[in-house]
C-alpha positions as CSV (number, residue, x, y, z in Angstrom):
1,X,-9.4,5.1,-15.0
2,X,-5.6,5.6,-16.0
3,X,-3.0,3.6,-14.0
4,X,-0.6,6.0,-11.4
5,X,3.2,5.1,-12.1
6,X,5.5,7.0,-9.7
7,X,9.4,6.3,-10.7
8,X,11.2,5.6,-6.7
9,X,14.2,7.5,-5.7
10,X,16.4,7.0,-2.7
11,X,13.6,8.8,-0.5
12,X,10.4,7.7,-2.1
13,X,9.0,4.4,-3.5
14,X,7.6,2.9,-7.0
15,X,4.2,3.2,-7.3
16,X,2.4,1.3,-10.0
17,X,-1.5,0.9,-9.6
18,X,-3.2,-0.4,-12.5
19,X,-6.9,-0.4,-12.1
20,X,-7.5,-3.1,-15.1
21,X,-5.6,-5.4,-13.3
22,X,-6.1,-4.7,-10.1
23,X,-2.8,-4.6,-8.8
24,X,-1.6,-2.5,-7.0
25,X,2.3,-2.1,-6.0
26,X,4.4,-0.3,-3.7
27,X,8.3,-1.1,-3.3
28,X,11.7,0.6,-1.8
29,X,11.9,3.2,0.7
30,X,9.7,5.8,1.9
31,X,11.3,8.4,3.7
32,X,10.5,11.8,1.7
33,X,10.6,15.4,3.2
34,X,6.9,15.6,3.3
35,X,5.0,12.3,3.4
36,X,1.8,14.1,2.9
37,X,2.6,15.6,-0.4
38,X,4.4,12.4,-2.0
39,X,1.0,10.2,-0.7
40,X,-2.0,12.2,-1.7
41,X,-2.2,11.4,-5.2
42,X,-1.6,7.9,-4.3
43,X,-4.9,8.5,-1.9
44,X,-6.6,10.7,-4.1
45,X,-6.6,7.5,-6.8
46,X,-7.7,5.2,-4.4
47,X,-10.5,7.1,-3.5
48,X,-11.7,7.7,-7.3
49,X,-10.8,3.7,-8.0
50,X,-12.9,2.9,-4.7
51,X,-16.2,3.9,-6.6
52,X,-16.0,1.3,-9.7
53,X,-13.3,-1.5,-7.8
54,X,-12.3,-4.8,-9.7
55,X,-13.4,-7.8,-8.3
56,X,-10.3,-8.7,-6.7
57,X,-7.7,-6.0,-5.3
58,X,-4.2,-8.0,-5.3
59,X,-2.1,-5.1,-3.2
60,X,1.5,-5.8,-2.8
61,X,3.4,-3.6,-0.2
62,X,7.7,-4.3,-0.4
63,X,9.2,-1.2,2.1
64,X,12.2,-2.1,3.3
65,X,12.4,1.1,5.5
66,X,9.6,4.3,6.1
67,X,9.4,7.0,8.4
68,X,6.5,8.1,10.9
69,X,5.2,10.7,8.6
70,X,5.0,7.9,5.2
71,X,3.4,5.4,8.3
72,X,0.3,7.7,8.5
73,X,-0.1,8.1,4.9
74,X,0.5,3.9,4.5
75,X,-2.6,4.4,6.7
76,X,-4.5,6.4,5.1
77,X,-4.1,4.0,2.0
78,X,-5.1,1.1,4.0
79,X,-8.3,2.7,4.8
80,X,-9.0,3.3,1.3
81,X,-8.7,-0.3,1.0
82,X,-10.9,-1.0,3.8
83,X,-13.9,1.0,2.3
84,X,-13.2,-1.7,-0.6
85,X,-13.2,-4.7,1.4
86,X,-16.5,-3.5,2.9
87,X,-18.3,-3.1,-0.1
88,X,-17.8,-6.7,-0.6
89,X,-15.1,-6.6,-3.2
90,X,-11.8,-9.2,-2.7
91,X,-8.8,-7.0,-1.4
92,X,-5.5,-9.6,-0.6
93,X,-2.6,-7.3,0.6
94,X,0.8,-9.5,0.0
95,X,3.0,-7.6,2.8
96,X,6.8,-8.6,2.3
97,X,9.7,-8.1,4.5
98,X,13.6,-8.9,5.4
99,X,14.9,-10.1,8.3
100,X,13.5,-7.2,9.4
101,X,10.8,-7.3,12.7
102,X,9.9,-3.8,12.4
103,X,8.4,-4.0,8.9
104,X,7.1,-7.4,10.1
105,X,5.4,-5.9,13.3
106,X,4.3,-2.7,11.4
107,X,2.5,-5.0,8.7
108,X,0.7,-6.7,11.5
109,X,-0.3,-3.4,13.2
110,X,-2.1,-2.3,10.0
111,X,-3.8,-6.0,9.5
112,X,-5.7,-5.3,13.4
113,X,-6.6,-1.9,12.2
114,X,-7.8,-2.6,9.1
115,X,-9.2,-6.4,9.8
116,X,-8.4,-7.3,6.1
117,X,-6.8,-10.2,4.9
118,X,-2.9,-10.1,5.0
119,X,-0.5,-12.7,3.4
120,X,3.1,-12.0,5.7
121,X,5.9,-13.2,3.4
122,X,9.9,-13.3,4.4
123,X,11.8,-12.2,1.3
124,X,15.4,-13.3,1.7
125,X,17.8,-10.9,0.5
């Protein structure tokens, strides 16, 4: 399976996923004109790496802003990830955030959702 690199713009984020290592990375801000289109290759790997997972999934999430729209397709990730954890394969999200409680909060909404293991770490800026 080839890694997915998406370059992040003022709208949209990096994405790197790299299968071998499983890592998985998103970072900056999603706000793009349609959420759907920007996530569903992101989804559409998941699902194809959710058949032969690594061991461990390390998942690092750094948004310091997104929309609704990108919130329902940070979902729809997540519950690719789920369908990992299930199948008895290690999936650590590392959720950072600012000073920010929104990003905070919306991490901790997605960890009761999902029930998988999140690590909540305060970046300073």
């Amino acid at each position: 399976m080839e890694p997915i690199s998406i370059e992040g713009t003022p709208k949209t984020p990096r994405v790197k996923f790299d299968p071998r290592q499983g890592i998985l990375e998103i970072k900056g801000r999603s706000s793009p004109e349609n959420s759907y289109e920007f996530y569903k290759p992101i989804v559409n790997w998941l699902q194809e790496y959710a058949r032969d997972p690594g061991e461990k999934t390390t998942v690092n999430i750094h948004l310091e802003y997104f929309n609704t729209g990108s919130s329902k397709c940070i979902l729809d990730i997540f519950k690719k990830l789920e369908a990992i954890y299930k199948s008895n394969h290690e999936v650590i999200i590392n959720w950072y955030y600012e000073e920010d409680e929104g990003i905070l909060e919306a991490g901790e909404d997605y960890k009761f959702m999902t029930g998988m293991p999140f690590r909540f770490i305060e970046r300073a800026e």
